[in-house]
N, C-alpha and C positions, 0 to 999 in steps of 0.2 A: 247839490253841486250844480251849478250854472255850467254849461256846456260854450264852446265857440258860435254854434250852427247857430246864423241867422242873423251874426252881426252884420250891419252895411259894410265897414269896412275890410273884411274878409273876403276874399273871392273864393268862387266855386272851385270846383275840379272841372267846369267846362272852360271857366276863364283861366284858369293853370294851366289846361295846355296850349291853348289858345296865345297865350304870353310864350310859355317856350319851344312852340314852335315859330317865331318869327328870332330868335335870340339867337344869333351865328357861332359865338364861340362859347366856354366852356366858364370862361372869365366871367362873360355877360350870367350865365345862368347861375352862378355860383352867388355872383351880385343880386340877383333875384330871389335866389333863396334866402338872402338873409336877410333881403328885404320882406320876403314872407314871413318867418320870424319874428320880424319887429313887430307884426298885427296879434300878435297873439299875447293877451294878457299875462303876468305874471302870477304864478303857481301861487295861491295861499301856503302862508308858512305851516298852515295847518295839515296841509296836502301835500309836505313836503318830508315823508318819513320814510325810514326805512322799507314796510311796506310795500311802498310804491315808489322804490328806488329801481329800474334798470339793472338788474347785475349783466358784468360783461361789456359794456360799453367802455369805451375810453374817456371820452367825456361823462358828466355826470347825468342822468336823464331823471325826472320821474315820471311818472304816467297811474292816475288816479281814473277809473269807471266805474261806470255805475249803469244800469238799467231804469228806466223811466216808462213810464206809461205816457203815452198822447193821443187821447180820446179810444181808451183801451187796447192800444197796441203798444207791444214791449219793443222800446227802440235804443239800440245803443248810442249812450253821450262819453265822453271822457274830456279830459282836461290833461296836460304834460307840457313839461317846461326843459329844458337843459340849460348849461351853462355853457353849450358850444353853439354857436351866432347860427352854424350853416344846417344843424341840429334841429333848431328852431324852427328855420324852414323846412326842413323836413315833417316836420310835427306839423306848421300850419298846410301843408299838404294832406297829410292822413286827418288831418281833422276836416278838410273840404270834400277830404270823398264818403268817410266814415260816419262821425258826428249826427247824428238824429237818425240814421239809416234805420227801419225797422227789423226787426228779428225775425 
């Protein structure tokens, strides 16, 4: 499983706050969010199963992890997709701060 971490077009968790903190209203950041979202690849249909379905959400979510080794340290990657827009940015959020973080 290919993780987010490391794509150019992703921002960090230092450049997310960095972005909303200059964003005045509630509208603007919401726009943002789901412009976060849109960077985030689509979930393989193979990754797409019960499993690693969300329960409890209103929207649909899933969320597929995995542990990796990098240069022998155990570091968490995952992958997660929804089919609600603002969701999405949510997720390319936890994946900027999260994503390759070691264990």
């Amino acid at each position: 499983m290919a993780s987010q971490e490391g794509r150019a077009d992703v921002p960090t968790a230092a450049d997310i706050a960095a972005d909303f903190s200059v964003l005045d209203d509630w509208e603007d950041r919401y726009r943002y969010l789901i412009e976060l979202g849109r960077t985030l690849p689509p979930l393989p249909e193979a990754l797409r199963t019960e499993t690693n379905k969300v329960r409890g959400c209103a929207s649909q979510v899933w969320l597929a992890t995995e542990i990796q080794r990098r240069d022998g340290t155990p570091v968490f990657t995952f992958l997660a997709d929804s089919d609600a827009h603002i969701v999405r940015g949510l997720i390319a959020i936890l994946s900027a701060i999260y994503n390759g973080r070691p264990l």
